[in-house]
GUTORDREN-322257 format. One line per field, with one value per residue: residue in three letters; chain; x, y, z of N, C-alpha, C in turn. Coordinates in Angstrom, 3 decimals. Example, Ala and Ser with C-alpha at 12.3 -4.5 7.8 and 13.67 -1.06 7.14 Angstrom:
<rs>
res: [ALA/SER]
chain: [A/A]
neast: [13.190/12.850]
nnorth: [-5.690/-2.250]
nup: [7.800/7.080]
caeast: [12.300/13.670]
canorth: [-4.500/-1.060]
caup: [7.800/7.140]
ceast: [13.200/12.900]
cnorth: [-3.300/0.030]
cup: [7.800/7.870]
</rs>
This chain:
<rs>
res: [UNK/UNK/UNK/UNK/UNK/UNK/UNK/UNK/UNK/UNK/UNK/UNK/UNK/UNK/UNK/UNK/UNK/UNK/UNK/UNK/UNK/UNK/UNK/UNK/UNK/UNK/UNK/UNK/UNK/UNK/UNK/UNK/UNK/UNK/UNK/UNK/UNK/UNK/UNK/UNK/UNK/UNK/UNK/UNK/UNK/UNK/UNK/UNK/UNK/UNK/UNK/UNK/UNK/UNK/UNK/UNK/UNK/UNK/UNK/UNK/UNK/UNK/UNK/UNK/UNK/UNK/UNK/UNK/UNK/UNK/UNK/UNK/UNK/UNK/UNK/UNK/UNK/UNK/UNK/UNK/UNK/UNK/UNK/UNK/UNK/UNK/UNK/UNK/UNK/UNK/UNK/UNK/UNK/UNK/UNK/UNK/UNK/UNK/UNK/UNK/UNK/UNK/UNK/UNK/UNK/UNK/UNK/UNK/UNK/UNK/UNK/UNK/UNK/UNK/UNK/UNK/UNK/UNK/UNK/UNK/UNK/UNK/UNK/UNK/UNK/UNK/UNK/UNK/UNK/UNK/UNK/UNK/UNK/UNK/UNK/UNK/UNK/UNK/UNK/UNK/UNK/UNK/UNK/UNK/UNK/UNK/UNK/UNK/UNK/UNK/UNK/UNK/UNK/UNK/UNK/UNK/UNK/UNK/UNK/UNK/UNK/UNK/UNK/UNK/UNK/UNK/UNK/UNK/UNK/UNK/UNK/UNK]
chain: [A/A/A/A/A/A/A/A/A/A/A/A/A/A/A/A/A/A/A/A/A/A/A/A/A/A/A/A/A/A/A/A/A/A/A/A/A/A/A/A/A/A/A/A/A/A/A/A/A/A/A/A/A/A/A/A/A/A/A/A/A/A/A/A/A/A/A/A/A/A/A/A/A/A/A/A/A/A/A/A/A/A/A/A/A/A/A/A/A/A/A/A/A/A/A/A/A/A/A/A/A/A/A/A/A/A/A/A/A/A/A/A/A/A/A/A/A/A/A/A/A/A/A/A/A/A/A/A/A/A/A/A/A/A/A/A/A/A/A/A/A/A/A/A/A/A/A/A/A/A/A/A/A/A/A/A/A/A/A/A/A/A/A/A/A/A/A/A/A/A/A/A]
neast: [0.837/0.441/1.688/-0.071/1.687/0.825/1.636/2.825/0.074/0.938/2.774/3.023/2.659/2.707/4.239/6.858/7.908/10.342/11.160/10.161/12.542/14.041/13.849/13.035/10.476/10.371/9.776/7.593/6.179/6.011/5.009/2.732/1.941/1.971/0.243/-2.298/-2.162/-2.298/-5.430/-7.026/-6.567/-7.386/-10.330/-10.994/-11.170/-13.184/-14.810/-15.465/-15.764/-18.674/-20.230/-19.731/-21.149/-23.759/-24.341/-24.339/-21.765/-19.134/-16.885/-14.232/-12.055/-10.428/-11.476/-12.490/-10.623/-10.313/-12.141/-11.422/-8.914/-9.724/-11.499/-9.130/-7.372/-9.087/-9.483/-6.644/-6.925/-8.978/-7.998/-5.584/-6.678/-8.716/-7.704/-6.063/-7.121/-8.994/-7.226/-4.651/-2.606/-1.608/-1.909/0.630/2.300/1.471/2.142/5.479/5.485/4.944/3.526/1.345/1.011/-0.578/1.502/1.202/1.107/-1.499/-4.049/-4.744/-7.032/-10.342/-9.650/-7.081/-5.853/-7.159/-6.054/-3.357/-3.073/-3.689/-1.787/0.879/1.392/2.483/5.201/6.197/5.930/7.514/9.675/10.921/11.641/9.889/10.355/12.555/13.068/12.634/15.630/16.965/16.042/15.332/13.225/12.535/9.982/8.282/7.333/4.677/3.828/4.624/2.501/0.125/0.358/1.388/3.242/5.515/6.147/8.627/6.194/6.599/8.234/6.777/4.027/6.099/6.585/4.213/3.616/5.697/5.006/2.345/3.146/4.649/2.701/1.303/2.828/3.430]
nnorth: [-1.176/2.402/5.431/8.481/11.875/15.007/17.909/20.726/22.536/25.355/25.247/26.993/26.463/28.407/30.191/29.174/31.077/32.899/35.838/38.230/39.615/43.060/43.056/41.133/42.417/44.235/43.688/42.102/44.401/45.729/43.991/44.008/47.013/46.849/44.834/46.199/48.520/47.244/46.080/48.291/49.569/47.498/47.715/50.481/50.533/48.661/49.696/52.127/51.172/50.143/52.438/54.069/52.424/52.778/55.376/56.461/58.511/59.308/58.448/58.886/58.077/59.966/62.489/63.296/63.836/63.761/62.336/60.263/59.727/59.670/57.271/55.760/55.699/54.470/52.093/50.819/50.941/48.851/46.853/46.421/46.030/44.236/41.422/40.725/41.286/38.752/36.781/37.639/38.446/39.768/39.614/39.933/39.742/36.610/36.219/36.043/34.044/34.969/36.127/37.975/38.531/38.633/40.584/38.412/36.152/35.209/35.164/37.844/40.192/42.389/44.800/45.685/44.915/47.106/49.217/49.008/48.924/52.133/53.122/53.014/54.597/56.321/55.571/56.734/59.459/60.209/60.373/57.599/56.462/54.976/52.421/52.012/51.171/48.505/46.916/48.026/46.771/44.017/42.218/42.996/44.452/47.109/50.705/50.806/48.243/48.011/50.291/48.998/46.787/44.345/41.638/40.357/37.465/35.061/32.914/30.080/28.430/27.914/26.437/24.146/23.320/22.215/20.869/18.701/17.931/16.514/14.672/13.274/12.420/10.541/8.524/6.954]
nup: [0.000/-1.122/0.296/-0.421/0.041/0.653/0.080/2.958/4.631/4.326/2.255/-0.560/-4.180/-5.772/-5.330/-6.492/-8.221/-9.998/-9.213/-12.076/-14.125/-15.655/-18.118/-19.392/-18.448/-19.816/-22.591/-22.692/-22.048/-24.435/-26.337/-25.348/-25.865/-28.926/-29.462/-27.917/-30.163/-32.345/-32.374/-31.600/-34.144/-36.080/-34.536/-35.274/-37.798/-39.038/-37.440/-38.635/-41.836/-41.220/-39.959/-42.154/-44.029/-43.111/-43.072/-45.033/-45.600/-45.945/-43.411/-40.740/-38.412/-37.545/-38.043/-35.411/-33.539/-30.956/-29.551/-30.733/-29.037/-26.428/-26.549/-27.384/-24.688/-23.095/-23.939/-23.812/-21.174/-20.150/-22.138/-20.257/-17.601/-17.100/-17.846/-16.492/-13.873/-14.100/-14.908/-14.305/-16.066/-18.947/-22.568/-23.431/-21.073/-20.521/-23.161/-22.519/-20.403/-17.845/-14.782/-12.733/-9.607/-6.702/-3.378/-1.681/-2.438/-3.391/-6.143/-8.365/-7.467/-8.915/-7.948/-7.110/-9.397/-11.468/-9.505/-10.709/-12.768/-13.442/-11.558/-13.334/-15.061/-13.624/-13.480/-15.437/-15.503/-13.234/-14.410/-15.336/-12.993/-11.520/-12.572/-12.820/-9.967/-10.527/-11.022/-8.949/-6.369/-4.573/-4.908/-7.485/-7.787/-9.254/-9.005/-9.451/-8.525/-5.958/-4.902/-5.820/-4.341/-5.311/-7.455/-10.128/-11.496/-12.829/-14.201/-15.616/-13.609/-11.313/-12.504/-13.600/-11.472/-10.452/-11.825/-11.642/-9.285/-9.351/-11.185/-8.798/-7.561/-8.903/-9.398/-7.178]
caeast: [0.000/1.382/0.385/0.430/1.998/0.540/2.379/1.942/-0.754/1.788/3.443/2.371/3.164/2.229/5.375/7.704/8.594/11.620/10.809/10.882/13.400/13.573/13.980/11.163/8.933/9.940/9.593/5.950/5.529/6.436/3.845/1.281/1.434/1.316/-1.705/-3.355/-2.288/-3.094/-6.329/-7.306/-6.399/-8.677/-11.338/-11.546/-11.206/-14.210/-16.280/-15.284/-16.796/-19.960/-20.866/-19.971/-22.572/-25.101/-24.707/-23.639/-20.914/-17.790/-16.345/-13.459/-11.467/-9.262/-11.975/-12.407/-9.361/-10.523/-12.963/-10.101/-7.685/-10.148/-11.588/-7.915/-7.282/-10.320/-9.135/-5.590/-7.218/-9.629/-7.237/-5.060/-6.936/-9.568/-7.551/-5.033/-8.468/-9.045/-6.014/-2.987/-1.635/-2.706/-1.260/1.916/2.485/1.485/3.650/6.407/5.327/5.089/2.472/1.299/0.228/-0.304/2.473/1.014/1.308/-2.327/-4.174/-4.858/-8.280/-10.034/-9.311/-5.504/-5.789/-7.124/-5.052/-1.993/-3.109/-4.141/-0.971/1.364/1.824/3.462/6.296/6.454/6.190/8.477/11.383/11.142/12.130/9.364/10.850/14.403/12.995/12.944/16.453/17.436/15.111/15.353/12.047/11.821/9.171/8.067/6.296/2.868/3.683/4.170/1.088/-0.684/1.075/1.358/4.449/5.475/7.084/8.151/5.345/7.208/8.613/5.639/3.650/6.820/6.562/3.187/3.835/6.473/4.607/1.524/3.911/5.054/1.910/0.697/4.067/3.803]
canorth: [0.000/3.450/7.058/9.928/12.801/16.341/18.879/21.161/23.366/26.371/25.514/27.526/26.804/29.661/31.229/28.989/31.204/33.497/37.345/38.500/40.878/44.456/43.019/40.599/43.075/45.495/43.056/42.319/45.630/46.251/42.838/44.713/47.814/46.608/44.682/47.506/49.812/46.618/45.857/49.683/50.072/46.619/47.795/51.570/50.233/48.096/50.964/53.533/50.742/49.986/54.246/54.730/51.611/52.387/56.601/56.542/59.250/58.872/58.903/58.262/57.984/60.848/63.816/62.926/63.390/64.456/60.791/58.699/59.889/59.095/55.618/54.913/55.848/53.510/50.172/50.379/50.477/47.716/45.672/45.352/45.776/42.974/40.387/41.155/41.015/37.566/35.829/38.084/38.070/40.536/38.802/40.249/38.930/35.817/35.030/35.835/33.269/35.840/36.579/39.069/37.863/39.728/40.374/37.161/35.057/35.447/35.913/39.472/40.551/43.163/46.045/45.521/44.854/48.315/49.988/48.585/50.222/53.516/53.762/52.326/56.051/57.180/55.223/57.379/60.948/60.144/60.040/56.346/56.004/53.579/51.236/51.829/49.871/47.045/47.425/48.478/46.140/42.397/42.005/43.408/45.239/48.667/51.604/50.475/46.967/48.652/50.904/47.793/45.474/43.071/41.344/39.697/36.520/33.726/31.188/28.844/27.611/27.715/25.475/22.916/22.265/21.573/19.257/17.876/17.428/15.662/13.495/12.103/11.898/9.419/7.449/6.382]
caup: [0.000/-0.945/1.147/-0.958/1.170/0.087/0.982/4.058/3.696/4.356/1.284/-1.626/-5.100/-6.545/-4.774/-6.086/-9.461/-9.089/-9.690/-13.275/-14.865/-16.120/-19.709/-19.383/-17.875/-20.888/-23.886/-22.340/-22.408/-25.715/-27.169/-25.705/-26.455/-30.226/-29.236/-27.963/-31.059/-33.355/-32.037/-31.933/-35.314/-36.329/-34.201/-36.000/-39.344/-38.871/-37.184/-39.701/-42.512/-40.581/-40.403/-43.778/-44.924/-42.818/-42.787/-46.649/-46.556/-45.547/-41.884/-40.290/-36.808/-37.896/-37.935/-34.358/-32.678/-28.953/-29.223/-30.696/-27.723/-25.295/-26.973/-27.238/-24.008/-22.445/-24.671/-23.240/-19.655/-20.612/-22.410/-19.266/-16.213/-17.426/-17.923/-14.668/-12.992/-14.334/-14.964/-13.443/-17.153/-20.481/-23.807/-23.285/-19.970/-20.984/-24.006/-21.813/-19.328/-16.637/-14.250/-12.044/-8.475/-4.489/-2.949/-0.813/-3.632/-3.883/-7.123/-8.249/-7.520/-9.682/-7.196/-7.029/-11.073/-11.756/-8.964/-10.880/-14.059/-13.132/-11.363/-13.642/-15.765/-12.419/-13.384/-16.548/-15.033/-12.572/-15.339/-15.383/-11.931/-11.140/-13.515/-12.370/-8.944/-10.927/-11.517/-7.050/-5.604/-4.650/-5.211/-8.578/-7.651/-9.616/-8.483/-9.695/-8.028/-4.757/-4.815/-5.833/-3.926/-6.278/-7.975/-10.909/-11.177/-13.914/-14.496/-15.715/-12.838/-10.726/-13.279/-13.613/-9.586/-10.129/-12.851/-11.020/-7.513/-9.714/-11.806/-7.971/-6.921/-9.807/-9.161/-5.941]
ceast: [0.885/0.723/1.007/0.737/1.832/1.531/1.839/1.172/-0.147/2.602/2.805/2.634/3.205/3.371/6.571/8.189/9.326/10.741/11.341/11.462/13.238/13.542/12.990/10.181/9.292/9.697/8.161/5.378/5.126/5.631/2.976/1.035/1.184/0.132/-2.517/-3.583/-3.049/-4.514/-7.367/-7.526/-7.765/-9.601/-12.167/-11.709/-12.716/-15.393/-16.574/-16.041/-18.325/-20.529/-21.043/-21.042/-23.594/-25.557/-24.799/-22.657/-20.332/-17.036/-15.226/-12.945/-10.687/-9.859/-12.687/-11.345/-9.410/-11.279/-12.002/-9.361/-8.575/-10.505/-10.124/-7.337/-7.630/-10.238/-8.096/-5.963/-7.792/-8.666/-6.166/-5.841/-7.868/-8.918/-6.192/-6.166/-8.986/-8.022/-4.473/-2.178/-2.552/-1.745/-0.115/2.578/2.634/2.400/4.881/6.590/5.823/3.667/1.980/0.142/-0.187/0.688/2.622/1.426/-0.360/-2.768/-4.568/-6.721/-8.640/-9.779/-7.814/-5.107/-5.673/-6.287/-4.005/-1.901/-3.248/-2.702/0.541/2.113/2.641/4.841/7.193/6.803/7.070/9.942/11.810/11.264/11.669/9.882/12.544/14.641/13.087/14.136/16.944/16.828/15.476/14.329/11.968/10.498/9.210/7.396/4.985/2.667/3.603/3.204/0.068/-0.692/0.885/3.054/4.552/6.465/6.518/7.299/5.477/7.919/7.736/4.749/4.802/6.885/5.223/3.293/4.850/5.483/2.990/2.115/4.131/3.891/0.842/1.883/4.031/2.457]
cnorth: [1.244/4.460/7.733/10.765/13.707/17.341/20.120/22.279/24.826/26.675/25.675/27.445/27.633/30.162/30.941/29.745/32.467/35.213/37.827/39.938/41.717/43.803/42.114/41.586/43.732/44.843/42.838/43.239/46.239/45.369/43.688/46.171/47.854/46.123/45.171/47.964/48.346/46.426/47.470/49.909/49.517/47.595/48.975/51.181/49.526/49.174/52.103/52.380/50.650/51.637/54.925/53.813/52.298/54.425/57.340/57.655/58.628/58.969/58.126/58.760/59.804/62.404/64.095/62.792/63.232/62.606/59.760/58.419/59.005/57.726/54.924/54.390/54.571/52.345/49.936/50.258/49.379/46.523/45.124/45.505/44.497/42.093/39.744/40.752/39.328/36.398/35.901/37.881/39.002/39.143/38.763/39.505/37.570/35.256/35.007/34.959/34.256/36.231/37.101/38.526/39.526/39.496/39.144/36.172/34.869/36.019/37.150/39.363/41.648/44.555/46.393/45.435/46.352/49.650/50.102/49.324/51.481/54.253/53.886/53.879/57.043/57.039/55.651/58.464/61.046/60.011/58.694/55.890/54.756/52.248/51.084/51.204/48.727/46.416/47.191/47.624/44.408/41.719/41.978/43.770/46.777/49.384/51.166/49.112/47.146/49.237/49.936/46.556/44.133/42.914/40.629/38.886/35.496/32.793/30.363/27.793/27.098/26.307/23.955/22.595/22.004/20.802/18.031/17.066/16.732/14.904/12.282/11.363/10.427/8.450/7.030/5.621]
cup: [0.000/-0.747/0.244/0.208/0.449/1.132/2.281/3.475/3.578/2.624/-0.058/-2.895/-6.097/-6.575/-5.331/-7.358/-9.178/-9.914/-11.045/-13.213/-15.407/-17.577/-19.875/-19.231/-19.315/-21.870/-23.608/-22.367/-23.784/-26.736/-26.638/-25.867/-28.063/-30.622/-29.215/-29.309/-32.294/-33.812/-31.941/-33.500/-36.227/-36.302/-34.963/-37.305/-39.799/-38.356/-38.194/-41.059/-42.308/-40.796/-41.122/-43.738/-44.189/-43.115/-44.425/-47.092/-45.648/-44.131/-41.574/-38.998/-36.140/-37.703/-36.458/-33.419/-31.163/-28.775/-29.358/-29.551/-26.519/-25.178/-27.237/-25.533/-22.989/-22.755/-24.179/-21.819/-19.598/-20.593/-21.069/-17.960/-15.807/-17.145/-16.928/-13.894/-13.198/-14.258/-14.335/-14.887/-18.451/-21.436/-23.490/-22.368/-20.171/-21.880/-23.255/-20.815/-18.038/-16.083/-13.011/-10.466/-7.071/-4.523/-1.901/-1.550/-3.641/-5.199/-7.038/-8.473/-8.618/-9.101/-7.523/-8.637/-11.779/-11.203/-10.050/-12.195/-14.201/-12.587/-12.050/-14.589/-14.788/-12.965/-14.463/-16.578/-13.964/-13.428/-15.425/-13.835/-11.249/-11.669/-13.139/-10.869/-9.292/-10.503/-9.743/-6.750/-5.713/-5.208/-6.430/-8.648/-8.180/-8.826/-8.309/-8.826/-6.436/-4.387/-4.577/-5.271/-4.179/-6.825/-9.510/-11.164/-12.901/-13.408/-14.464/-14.609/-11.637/-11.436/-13.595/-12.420/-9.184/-10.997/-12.273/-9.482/-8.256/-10.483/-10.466/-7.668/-7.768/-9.963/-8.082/-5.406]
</rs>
């Protein structure tokens, strides 16, 4: 007869992935802000057909500048505070296998999601500085990650010590 042994309930695997890097965090940055602008671009191209068919002259995004700014504005908050609020990961995040937890190792609620976005332009008007915690910090913790007290850590290794700790547990 063989006992499975689960581990204690103290031990979290969520926790076990090591804190990602300023050059991770910025290449994630850098997939989604093309996302955004891609998906923006889509989305007007498609609305600007639809208003012409249905209005029959001609319209576009462009004679609208004050609405674009702001509907641009409102899709880049969208696009990441949603899916931070859901998953702790936009696209970007994701392909990088990186993902955005509590500083508990708790997932991200959608409070702490939207905090993280709202404050996240600090780290811009500050002359970068928020981003240059990355950088000083053990943690790798930014500005916006502090505010929000949240972190971001590789995935990947989190997910291989749960593959590993259910591989034993179907071996024994």
């Amino acid at each position: 007869m063989t006992t499975i042994t689960a581990p204690a309930p103290h031990h979290d695997l969520r926790l076990q992935g090591a804190h990602a890097g300023f050059v991770t965090r910025f290449a994630s940055f850098l997939v989604d802000l093309v996302t955004i602008a891609a998906l923006f671009t889509l989305a007007g191209q498609i609305l600007e057909y639809l208003v012409t068919s249905f209005r029959g002259d001609g319209f576009t995004l462009a004679d609208h500048e004050a609405a674009s700014r702001i509907a641009y504005i409102l899709w880049g908050f969208v696009y990441c505070a949603y899916p931070l609020a859901i998953s702790g990961r936009t696209f970007g995040i994701a392909v990088l296998g990186l993902r955005v937890l509590r500083r508990s190792g708790d997932d991200l609620d959608w409070r702490h999601a939207v905090l993280r976005v709202l404050v996240f332009p600090l780290s811009f008007v500050l002359f970068g500085f928020g981003f240059l915690l990355i950088l000083l910090r053990r943690d790798r913790r930014a500005l916006q990650d502090l505010i929000a007290d949240t972190q971001v850590v590789y995935d990947w290794d989190a997910r291989a010590a749960r593959l590993r700790f259910l591989g034993r547990r179907t071996q024994t």
